[in-house]
DSSP file (Angstrom, degrees, kcal/mol; ACC not computed):
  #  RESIDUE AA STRUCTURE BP1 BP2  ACC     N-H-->O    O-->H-N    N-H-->O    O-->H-N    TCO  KAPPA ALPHA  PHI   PSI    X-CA   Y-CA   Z-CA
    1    1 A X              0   0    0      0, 0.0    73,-1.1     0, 0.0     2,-0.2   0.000 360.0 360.0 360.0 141.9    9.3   17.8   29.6
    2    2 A X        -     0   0    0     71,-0.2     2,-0.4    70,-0.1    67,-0.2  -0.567 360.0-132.5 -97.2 157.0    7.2   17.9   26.3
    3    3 A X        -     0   0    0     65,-0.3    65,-0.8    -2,-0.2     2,-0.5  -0.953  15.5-153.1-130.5 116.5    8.3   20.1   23.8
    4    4 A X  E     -A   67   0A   0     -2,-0.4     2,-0.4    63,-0.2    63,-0.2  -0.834   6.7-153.4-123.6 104.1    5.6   22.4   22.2
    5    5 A X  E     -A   66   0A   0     61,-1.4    61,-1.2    -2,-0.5     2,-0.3  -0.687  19.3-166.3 -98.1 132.0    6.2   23.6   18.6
    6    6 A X        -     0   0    0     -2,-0.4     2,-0.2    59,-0.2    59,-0.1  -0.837  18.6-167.5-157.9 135.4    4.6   26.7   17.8
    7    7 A X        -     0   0    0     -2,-0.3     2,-0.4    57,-0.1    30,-0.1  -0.514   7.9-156.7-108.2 157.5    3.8   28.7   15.0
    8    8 A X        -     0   0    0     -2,-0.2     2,-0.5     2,-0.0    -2,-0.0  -0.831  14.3-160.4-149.8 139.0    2.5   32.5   14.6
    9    9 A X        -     0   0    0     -2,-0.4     2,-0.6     2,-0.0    -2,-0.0  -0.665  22.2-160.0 -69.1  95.7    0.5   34.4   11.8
   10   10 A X        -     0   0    0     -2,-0.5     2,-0.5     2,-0.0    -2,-0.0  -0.771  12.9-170.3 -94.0 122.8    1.4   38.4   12.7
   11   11 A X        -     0   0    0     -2,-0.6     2,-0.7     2,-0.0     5,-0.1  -0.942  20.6-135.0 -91.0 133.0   -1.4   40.7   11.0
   12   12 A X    >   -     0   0    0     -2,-0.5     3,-2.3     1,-0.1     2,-1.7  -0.512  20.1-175.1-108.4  98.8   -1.0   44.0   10.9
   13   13 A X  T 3  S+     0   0    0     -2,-0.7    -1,-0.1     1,-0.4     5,-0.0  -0.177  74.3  77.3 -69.3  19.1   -4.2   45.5   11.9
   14   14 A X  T 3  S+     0   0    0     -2,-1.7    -1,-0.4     3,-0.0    -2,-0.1   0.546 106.2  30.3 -46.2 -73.7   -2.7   49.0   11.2
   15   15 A X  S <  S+     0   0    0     -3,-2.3     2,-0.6     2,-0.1    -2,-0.2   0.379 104.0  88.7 -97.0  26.2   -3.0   48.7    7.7
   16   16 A X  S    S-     0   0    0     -4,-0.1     2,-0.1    -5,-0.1    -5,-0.0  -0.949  72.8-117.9-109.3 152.5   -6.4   46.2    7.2
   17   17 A X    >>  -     0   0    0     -2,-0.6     4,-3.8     1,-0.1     3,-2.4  -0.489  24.2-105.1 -71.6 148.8   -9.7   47.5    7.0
   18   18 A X  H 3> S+     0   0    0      1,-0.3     4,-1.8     2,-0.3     5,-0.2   0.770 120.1  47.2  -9.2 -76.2  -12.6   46.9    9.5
   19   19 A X  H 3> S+     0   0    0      1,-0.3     4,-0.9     2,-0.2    -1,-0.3   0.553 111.7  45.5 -76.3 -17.8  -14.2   44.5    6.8
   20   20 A X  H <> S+     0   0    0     -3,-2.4     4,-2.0     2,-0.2    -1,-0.3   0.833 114.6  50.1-121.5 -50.0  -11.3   42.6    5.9
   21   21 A X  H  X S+     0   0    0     -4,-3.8     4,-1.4     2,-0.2     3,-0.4   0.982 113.0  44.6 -60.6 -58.5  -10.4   42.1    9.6
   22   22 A X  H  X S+     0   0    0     -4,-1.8     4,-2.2     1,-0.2     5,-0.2   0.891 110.5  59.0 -27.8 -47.3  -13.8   41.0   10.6
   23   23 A X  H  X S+     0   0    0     -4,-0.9     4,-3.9     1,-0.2    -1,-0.2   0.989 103.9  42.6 -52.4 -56.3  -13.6   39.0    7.7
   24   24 A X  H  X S+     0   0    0     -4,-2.0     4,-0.9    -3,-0.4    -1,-0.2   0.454 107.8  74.9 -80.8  -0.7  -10.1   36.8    8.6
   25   25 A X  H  < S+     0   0    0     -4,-1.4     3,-0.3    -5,-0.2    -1,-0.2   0.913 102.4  36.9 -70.7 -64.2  -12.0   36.6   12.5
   26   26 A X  H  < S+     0   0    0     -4,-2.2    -2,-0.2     1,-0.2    -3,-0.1   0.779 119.2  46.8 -47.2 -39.0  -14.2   34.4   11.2
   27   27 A X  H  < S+     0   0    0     -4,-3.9     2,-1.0    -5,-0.2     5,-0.3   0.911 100.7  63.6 -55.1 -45.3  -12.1   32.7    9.2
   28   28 A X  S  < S+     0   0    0     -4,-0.9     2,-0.2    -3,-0.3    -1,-0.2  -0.783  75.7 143.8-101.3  97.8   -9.2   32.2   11.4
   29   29 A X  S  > S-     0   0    0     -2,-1.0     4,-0.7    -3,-0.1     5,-0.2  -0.790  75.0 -90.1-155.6-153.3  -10.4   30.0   14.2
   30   30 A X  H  > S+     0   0    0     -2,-0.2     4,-3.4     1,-0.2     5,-0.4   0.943 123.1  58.1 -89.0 -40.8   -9.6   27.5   16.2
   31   31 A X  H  > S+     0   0    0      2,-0.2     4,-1.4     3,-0.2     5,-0.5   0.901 115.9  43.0 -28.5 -66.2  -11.2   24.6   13.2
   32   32 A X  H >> S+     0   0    0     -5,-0.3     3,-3.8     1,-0.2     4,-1.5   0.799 114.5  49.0 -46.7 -88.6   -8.6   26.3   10.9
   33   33 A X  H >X S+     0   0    0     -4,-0.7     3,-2.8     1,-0.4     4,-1.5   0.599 110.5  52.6  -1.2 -80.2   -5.9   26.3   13.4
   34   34 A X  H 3X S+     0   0    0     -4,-3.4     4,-0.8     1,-0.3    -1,-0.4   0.627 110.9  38.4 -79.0   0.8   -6.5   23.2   14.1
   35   35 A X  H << S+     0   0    0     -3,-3.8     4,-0.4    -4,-1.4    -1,-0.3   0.323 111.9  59.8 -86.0   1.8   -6.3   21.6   10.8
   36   36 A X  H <X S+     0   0    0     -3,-2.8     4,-2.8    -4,-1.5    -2,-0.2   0.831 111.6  43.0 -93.1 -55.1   -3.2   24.1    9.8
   37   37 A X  H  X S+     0   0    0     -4,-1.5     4,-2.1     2,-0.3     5,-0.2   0.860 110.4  56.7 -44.3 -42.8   -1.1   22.3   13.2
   38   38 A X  H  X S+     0   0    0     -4,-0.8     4,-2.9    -5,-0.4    -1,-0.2   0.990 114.5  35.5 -76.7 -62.7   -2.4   18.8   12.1
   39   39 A X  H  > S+     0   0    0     -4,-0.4     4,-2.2     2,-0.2    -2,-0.3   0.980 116.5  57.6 -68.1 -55.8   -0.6   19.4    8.3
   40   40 A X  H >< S+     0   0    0     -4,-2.8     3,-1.6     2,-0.2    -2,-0.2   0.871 113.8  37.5 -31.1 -75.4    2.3   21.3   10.4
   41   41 A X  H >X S+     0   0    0     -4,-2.1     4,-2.7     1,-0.3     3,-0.8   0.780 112.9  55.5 -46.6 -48.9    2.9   17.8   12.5
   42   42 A X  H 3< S+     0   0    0     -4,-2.9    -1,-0.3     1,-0.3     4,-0.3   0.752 116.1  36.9 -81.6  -8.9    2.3   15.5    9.5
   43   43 A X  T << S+     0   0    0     -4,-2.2    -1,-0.3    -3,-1.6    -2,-0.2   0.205 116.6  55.8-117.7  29.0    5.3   17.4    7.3
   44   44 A X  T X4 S+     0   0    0     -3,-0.8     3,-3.0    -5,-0.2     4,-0.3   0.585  92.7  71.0 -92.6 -33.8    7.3   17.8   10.6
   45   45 A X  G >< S+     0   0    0     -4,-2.7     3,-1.6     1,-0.2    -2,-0.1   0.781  82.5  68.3 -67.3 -19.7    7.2   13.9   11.3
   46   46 A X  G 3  S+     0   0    0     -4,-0.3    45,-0.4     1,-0.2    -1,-0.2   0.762 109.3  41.2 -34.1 -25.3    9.7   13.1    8.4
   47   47 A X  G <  S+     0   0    0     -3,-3.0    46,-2.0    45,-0.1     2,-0.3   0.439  88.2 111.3-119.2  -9.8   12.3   14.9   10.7
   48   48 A X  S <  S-     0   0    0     -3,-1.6     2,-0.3    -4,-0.3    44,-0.2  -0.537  75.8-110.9 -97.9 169.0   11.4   13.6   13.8
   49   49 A X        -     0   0    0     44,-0.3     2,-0.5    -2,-0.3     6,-0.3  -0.394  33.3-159.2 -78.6 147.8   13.8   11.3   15.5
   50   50 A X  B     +C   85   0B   0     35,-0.6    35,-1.9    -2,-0.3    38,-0.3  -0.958  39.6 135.8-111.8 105.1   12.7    7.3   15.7
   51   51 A X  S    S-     0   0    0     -2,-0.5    -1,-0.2    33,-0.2    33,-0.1   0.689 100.2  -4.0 -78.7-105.0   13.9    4.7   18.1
   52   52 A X  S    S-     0   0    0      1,-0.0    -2,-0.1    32,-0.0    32,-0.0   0.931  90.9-119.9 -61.9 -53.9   10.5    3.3   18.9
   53   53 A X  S  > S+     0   0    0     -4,-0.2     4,-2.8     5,-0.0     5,-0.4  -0.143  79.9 122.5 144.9 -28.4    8.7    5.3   17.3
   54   54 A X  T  4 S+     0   0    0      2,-0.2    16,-0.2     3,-0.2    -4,-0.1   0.539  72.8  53.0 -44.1 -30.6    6.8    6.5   20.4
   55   55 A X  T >4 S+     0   0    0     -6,-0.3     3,-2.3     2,-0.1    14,-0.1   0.772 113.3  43.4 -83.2-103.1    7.8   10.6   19.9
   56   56 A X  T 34 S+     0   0    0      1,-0.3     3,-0.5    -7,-0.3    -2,-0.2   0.395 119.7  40.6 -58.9 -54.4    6.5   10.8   16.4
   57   57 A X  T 3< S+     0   0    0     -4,-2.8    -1,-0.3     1,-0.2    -3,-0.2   0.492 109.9  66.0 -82.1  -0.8    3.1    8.7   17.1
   58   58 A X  S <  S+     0   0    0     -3,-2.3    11,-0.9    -5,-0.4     2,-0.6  -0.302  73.6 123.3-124.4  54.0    2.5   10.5   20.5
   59   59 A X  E     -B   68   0A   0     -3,-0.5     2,-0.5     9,-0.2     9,-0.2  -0.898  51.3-130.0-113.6 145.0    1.9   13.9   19.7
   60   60 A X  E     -B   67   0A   0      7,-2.0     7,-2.2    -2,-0.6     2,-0.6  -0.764  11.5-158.6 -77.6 117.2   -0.9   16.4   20.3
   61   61 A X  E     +B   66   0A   0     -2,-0.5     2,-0.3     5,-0.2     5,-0.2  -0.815  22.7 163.8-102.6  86.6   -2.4   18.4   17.9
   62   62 A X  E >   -B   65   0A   0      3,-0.9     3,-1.0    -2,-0.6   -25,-0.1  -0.760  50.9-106.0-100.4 162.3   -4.2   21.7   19.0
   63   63 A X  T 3  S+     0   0    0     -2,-0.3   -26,-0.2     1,-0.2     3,-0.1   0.805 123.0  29.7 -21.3 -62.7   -5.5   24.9   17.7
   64   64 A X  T 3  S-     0   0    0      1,-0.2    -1,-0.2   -58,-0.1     2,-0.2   0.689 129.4  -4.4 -79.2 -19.5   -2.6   26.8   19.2
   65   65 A X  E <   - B   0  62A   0     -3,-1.0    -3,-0.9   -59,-0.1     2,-0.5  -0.851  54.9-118.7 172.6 138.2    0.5   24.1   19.2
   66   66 A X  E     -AB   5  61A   0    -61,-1.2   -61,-1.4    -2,-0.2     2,-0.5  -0.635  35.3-154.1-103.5 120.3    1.5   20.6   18.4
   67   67 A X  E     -AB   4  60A   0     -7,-2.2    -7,-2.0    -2,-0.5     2,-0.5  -0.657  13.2-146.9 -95.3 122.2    2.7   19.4   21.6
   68   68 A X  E     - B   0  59A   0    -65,-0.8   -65,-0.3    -2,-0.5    -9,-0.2  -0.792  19.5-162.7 -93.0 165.0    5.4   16.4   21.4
   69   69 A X        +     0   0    0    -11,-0.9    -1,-0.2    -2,-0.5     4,-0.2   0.666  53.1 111.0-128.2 -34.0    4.0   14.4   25.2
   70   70 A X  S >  S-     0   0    0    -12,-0.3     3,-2.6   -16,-0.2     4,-0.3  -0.363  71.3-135.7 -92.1 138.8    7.5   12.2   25.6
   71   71 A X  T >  S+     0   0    0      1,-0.3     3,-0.8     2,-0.1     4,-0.2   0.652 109.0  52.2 -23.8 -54.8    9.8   13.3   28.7
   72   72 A X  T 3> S+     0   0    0      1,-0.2     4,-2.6     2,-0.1    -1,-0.3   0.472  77.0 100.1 -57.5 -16.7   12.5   13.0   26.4
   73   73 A X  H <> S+     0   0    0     -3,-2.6     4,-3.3    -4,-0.2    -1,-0.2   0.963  82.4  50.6 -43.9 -46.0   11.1   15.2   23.8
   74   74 A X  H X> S+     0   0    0    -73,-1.1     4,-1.4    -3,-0.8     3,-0.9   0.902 107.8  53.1 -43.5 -76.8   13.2   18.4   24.8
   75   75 A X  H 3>>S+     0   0    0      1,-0.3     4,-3.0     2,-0.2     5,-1.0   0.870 115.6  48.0 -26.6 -70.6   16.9   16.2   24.7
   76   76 A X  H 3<5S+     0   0    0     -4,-2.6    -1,-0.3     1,-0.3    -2,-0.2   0.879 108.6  48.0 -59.1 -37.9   15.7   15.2   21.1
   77   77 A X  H <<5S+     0   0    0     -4,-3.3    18,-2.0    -3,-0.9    -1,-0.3   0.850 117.2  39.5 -43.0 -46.6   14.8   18.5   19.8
   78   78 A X  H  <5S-     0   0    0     -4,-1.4    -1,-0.2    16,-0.2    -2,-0.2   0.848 117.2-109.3 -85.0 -24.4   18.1   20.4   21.0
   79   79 A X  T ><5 +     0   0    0     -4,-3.0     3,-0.9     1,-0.3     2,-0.9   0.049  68.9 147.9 108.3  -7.7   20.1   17.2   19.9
   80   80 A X  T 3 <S+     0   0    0     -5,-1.0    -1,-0.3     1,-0.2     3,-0.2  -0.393  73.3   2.7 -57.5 111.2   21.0   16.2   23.6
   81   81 A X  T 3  S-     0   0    0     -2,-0.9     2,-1.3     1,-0.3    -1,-0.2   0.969  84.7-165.2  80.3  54.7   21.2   12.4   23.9
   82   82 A X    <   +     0   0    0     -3,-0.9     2,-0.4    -7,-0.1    -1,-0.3  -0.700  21.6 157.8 -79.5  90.1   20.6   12.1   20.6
   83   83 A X        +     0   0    0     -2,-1.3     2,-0.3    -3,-0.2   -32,-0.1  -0.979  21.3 115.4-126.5 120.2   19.7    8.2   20.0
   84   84 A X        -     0   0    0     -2,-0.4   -33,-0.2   -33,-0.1     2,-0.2  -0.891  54.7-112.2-178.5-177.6   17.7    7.2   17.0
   85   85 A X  B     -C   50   0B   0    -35,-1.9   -35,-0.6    -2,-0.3     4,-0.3  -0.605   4.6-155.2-130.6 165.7   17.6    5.3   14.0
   86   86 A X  S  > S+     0   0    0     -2,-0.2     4,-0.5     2,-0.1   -35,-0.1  -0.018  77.4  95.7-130.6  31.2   17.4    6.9   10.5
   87   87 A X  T  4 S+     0   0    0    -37,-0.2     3,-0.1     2,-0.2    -1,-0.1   0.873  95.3  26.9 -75.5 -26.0   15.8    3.5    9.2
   88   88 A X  T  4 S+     0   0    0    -38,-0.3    -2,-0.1     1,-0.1    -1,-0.1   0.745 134.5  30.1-103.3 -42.5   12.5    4.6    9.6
   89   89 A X  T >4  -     0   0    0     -4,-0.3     3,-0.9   -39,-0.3   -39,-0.2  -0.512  62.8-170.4-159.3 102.2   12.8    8.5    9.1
   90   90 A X  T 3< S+     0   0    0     -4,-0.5     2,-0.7     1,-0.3    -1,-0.2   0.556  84.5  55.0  -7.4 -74.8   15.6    9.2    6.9
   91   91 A X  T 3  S+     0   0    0    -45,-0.4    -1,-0.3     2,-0.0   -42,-0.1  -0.057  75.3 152.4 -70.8  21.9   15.5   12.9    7.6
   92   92 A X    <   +     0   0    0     -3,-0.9     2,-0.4    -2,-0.7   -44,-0.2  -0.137  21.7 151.6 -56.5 142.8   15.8   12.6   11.6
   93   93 A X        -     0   0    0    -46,-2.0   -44,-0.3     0, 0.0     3,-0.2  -0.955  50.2 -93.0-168.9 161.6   17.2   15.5   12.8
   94   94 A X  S    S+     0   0    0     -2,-0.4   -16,-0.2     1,-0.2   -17,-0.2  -0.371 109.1  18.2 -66.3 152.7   17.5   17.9   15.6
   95   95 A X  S  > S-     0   0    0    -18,-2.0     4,-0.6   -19,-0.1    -1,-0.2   0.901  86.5-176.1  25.3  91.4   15.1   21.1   15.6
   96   96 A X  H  > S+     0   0    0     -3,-0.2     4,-2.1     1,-0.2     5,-0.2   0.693  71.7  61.0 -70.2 -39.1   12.7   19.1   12.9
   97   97 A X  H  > S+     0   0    0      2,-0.2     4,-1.7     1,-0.1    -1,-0.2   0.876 100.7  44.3 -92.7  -6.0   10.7   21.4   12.5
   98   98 A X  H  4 S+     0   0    0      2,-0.2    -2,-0.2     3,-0.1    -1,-0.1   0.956 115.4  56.7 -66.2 -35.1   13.0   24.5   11.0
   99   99 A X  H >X S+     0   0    0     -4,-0.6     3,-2.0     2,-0.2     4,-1.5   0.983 106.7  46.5 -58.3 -72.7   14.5   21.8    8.9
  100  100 A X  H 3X S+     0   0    0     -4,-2.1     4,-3.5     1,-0.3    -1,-0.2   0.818 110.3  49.7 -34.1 -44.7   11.3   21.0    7.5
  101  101 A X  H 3< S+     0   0    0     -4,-1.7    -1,-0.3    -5,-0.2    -2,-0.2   0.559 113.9  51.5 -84.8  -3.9   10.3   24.3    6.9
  102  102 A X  H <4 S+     0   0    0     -3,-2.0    -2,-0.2     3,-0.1    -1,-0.2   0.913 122.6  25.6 -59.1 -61.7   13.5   24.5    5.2
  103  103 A X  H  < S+     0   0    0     -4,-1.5    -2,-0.2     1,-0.1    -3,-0.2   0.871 141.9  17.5 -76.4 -64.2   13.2   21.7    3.1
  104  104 A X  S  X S+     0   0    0     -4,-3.5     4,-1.3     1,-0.2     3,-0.2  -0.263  85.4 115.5-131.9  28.7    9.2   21.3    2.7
  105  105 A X  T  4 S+     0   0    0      1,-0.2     5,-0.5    -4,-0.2     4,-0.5   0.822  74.6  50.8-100.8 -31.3    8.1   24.8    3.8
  106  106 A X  T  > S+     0   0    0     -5,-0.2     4,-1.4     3,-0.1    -1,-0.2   0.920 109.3  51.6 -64.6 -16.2    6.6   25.9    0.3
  107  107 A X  H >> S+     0   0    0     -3,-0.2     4,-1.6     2,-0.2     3,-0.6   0.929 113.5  45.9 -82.4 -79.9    4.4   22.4    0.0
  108  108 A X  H >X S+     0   0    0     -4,-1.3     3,-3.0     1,-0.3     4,-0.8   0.617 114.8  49.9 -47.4 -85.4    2.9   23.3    3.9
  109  109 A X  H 3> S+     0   0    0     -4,-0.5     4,-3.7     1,-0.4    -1,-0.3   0.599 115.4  45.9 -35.0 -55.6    2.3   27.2    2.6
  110  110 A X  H <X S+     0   0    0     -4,-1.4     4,-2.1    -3,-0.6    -1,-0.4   0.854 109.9  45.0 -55.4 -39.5    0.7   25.9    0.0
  111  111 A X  H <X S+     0   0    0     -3,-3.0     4,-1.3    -4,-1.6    -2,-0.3   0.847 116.8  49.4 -73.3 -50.6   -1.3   23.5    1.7
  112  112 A X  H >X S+     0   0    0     -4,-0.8     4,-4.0    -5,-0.3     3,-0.8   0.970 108.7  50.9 -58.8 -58.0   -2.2   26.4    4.5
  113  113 A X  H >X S+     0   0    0     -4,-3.7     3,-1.4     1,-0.2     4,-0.6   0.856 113.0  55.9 -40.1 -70.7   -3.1   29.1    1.5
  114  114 A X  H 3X S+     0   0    0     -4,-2.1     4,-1.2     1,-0.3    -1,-0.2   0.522 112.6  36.0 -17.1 -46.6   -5.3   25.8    0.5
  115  115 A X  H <X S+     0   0    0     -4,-1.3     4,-1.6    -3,-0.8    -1,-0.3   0.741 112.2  56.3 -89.6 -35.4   -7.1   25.4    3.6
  116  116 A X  H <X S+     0   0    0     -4,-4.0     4,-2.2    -3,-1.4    -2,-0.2   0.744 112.3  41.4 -78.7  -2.3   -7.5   28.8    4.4
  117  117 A X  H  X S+     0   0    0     -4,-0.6     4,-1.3    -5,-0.2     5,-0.3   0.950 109.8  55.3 -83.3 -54.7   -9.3   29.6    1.1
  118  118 A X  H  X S+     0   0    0     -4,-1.2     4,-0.6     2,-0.3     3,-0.2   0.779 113.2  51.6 -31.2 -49.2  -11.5   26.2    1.3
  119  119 A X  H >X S+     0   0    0     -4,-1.6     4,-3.0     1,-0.3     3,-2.1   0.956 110.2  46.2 -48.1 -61.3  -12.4   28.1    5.1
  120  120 A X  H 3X S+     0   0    0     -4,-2.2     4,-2.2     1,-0.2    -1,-0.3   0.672 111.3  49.9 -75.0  -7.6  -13.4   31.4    3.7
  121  121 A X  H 3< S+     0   0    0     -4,-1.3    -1,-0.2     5,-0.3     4,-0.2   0.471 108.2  51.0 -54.0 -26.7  -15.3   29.9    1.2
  122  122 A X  H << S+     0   0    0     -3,-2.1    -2,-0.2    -4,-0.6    -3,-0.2   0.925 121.3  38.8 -67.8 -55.5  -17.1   27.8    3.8
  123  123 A X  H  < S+     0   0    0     -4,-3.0    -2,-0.2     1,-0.2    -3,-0.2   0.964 126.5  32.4 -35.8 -75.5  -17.6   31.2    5.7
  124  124 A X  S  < S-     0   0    0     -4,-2.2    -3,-0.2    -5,-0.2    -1,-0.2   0.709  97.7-123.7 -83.4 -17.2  -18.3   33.2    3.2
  125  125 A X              0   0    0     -4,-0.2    -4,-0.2    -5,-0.0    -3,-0.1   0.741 360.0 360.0  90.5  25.2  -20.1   31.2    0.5
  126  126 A X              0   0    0     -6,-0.2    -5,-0.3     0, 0.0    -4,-0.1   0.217 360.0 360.0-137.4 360.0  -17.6   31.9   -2.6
């Protein structure tokens, strides 16, 4: 069973105006998405676990979720049948990515603020 990390942005569309929501539709779409999941994946792989290597290099990156593709993915995530090496990444660890966002989650925020201004600037021209 693949195991499919996923993250989500709540607006509350109570309190933005019309223009400023319109605005953050255009911004926020699948391009962004998918470059904010591709930086998600690359500061989650510190944490994932490595035998072969084969979970960490075989992952999916889409707009909505970074999808890990080996059977085994679940087992490693919860810690079941937990076999890896910590030669390769030091920080292996069961649920990788909370750990990461523990550890590394103000460099990814940053790195998302980064990308989503770089977007609206594309968008918007400023």
């Amino acid at each position: 069973m693949a195991q499919i990390v996923t993250t989500t942005v709540n607006i509350d569309e109570m309190k933005l105006r019309r223009g400023i929501r319109r605005k953050l539709d255009r911004i926020i779409d699948d391009t962004l998405m998918l470059q904010i999941h591709a930086a998600f994946e690359r500061y989650c792989e510190p944490y994932v676990p490595f035998l072969t290597g084969m979970l960490a290099q075989t992952t999916r990156v889409f707009p909505e979720y970074v999808e890990y593709i080996q059977p085994y993915a679940h087992y490693q995530y919860v810690g079941e049948h937990f076999d890896h090496t910590l030669i390769y990444h030091p920080k292996a660890t069961a649920y990788w990515d909370k750990v990461m966002m523990t550890e590394q989650g103000d460099a990814f925020l940053a790195e998302v603020k980064a990308l989503i201004k770089r977007r609206a600037r594309q968008v918007h021209g400023r």
